[in-house]
N, CA, C and O atoms as a GROMACS GRO file, in nm:
protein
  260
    1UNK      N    1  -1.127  23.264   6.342
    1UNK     CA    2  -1.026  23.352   6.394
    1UNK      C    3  -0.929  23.267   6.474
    1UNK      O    4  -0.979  23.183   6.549
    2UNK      N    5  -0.819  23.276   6.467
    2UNK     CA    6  -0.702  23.201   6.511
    2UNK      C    7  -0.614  23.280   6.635
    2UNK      O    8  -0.561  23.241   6.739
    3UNK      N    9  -0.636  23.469   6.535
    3UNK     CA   10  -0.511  23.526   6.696
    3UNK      C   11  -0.559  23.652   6.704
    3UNK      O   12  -0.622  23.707   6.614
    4UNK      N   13  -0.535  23.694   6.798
    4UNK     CA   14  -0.601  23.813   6.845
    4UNK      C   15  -0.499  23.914   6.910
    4UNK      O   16  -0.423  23.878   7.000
    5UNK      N   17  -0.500  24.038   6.861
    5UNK     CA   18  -0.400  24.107   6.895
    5UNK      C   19  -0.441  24.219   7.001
    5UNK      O   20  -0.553  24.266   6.983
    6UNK      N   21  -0.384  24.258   7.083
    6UNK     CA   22  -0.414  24.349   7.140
    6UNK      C   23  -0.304  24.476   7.209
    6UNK      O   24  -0.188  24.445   7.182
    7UNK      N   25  -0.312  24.575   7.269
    7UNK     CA   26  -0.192  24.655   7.320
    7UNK      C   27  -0.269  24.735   7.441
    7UNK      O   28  -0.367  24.806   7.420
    8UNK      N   29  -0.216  24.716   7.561
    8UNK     CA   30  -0.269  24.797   7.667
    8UNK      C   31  -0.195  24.884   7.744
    8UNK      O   32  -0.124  24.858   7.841
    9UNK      N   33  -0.223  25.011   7.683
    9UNK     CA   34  -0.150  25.127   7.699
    9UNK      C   35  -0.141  25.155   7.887
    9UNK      O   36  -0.238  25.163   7.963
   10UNK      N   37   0.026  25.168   7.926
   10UNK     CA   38   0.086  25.119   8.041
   10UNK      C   39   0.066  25.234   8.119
   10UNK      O   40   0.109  25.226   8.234
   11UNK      N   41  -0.023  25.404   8.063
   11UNK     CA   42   0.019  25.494   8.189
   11UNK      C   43  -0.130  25.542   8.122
   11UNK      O   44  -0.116  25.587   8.008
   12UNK      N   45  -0.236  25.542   8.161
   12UNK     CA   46  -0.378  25.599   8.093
   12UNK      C   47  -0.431  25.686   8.198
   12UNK      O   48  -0.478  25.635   8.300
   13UNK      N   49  -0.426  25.852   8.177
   13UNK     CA   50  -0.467  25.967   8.249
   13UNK      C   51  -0.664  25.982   8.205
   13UNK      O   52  -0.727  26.077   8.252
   14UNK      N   53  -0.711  25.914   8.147
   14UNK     CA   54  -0.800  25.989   8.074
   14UNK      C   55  -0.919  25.950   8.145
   14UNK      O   56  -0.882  25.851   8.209
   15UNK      N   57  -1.076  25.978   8.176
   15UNK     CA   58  -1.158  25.924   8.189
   15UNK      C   59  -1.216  25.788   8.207
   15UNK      O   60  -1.258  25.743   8.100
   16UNK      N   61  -1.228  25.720   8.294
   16UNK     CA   62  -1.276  25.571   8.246
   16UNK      C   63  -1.126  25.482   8.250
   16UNK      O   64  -1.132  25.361   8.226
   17UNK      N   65  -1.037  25.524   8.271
   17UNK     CA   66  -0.892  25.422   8.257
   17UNK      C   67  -0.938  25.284   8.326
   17UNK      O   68  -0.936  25.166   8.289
   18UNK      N   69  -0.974  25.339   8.424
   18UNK     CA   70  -0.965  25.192   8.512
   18UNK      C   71  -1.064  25.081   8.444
   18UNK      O   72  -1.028  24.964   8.430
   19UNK      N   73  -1.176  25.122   8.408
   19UNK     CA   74  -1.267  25.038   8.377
   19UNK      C   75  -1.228  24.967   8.239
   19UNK      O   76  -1.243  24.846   8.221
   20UNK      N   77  -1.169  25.069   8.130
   20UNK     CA   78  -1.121  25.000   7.994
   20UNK      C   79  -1.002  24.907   8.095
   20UNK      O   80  -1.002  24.788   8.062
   21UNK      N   81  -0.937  24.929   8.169
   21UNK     CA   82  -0.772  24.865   8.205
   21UNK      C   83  -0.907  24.692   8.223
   21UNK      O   84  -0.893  24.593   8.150
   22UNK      N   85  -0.998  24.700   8.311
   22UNK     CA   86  -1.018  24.575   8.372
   22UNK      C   87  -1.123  24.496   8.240
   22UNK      O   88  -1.119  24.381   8.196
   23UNK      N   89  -1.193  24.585   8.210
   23UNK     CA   90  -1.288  24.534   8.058
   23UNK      C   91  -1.133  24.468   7.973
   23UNK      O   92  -1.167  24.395   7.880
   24UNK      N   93  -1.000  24.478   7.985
   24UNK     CA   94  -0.930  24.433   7.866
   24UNK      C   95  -0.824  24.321   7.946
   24UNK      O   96  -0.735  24.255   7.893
   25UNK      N   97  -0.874  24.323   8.125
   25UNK     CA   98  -0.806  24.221   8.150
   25UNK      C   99  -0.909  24.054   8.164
   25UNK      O  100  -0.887  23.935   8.184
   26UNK      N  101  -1.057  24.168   8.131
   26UNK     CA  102  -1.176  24.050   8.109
   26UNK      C  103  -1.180  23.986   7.980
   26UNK      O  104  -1.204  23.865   7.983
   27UNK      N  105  -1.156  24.062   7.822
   27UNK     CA  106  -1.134  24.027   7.773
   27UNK      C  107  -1.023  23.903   7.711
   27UNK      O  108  -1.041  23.826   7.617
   28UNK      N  109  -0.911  23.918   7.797
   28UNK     CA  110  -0.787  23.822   7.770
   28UNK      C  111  -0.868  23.698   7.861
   28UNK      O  112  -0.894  23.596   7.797
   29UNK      N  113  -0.901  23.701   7.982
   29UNK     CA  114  -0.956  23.586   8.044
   29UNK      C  115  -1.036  23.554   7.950
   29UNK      O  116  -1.014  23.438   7.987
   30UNK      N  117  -1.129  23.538   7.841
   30UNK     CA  118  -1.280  23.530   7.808
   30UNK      C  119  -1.188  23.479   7.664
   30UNK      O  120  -1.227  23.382   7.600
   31UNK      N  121  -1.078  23.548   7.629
   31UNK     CA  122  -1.030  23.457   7.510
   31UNK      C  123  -0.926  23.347   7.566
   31UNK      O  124  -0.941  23.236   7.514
   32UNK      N  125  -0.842  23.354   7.647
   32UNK     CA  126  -0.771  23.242   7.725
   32UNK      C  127  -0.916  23.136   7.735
   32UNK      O  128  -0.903  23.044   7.654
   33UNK      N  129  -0.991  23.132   7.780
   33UNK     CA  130  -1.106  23.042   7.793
   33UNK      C  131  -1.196  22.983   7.660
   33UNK      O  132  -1.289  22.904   7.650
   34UNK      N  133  -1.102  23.080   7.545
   34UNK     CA  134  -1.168  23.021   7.438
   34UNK      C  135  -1.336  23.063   7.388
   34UNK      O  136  -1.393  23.032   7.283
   35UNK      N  137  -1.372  23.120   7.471
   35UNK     CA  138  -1.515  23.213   7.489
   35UNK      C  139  -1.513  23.289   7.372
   35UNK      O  140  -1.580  23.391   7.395
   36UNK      N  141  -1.472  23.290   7.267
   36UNK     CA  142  -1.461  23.373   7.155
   36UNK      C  143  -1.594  23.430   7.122
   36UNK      O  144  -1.586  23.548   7.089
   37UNK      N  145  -1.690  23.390   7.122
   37UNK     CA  146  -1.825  23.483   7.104
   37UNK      C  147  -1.886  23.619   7.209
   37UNK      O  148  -1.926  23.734   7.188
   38UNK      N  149  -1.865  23.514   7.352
   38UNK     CA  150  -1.832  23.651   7.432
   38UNK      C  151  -1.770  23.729   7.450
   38UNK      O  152  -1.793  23.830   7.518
   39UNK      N  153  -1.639  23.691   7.374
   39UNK     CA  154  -1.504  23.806   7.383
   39UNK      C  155  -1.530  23.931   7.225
   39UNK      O  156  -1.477  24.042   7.209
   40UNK      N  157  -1.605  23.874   7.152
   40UNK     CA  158  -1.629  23.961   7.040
   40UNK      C  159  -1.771  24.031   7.083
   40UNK      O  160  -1.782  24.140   7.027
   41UNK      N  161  -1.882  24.000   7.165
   41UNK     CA  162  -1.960  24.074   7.225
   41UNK      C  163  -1.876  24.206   7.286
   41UNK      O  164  -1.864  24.317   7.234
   42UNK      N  165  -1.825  24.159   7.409
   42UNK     CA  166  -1.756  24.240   7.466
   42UNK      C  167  -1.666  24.354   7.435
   42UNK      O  168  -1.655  24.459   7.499
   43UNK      N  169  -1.583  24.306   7.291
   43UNK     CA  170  -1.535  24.382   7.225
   43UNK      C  171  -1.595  24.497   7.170
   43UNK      O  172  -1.559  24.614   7.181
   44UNK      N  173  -1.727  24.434   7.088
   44UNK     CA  174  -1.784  24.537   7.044
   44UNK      C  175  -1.857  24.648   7.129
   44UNK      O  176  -1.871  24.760   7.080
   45UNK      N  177  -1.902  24.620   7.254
   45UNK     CA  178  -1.994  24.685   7.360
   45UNK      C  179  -1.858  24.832   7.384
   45UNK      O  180  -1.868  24.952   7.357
   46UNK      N  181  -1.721  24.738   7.456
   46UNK     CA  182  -1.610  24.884   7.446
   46UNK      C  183  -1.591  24.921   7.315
   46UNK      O  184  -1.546  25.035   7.323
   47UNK      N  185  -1.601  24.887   7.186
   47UNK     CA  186  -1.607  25.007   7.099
   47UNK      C  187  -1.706  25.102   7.066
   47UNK      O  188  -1.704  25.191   6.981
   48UNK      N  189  -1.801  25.065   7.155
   48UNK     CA  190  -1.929  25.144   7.148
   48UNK      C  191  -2.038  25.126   7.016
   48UNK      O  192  -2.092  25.220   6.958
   49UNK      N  193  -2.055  24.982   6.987
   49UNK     CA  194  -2.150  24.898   6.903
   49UNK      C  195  -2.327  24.930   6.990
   49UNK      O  196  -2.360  24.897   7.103
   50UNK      N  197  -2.377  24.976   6.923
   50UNK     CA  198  -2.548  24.950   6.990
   50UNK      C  199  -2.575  24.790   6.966
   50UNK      O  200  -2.556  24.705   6.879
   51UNK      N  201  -2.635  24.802   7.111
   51UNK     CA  202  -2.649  24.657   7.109
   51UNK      C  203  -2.773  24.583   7.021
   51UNK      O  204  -2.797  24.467   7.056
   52UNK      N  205  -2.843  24.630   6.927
   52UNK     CA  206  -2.899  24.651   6.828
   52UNK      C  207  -2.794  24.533   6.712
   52UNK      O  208  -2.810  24.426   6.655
   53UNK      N  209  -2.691  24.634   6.728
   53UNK     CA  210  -2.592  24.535   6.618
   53UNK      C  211  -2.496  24.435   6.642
   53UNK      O  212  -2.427  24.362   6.571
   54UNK      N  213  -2.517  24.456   6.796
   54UNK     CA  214  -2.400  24.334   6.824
   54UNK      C  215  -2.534  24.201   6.825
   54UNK      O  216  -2.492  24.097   6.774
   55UNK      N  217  -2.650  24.195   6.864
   55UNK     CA  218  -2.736  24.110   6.859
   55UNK      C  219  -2.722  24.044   6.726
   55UNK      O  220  -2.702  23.923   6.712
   56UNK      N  221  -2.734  24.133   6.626
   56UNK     CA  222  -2.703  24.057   6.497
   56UNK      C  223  -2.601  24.030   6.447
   56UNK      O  224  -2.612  23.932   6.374
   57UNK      N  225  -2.512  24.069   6.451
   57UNK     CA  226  -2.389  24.046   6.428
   57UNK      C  227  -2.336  23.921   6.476
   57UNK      O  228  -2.268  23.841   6.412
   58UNK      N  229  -2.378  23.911   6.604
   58UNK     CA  230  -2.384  23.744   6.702
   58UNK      C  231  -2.466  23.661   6.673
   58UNK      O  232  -2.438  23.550   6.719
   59UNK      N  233  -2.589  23.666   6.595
   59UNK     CA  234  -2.668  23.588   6.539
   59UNK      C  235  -2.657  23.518   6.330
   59UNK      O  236  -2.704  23.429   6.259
   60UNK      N  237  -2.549  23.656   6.319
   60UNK     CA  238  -2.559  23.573   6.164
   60UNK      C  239  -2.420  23.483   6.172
   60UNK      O  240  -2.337  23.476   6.262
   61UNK      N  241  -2.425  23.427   6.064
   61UNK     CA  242  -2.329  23.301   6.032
   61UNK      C  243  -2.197  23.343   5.978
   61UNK      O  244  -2.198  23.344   5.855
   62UNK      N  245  -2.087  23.376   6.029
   62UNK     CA  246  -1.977  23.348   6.029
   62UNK      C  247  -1.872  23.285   6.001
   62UNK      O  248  -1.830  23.222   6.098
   63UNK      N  249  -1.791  23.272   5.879
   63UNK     CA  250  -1.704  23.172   5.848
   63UNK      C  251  -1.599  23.182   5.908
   63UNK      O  252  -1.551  23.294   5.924
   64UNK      N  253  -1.517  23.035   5.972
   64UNK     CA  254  -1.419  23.027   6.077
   64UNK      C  255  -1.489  22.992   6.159
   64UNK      O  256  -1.399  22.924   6.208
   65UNK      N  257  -1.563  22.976   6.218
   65UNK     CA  258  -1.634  22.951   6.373
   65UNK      C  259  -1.672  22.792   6.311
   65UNK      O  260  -1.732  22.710   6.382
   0.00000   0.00000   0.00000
């Protein structure tokens, strides 16, 4: 993976705002750092992945990495 796109919606009324706002300003730190495995953990945990599948998903082999 080379680029990573993202969009962080500028006025969020809904449940939980704050926590997605700072989970996506952890995310940009964690890819600025090049952390790309923890930033695709992370990713998947806020899309609501059981961690069941992010375990494997982080354990099989990957082309690009």
């Amino acid at each position: 993976m080379t680029k990573v796109g993202a969009f962080e919606v500028l006025y969020d009324v809904y449940p939980g705002a704050q926590e997605r706002h700072s989970t996506c300003r952890e995310l940009g730190a964690l890819l600025a750092e090049d952390r790309r495995e923890a930033a695709f953990e992370l990713f998947m945990r806020l899309a609501g992945t059981p961690e069941e599948m992010i375990a494997q998903a982080s354990s099989s082999p990957r082309g690009g990495d």
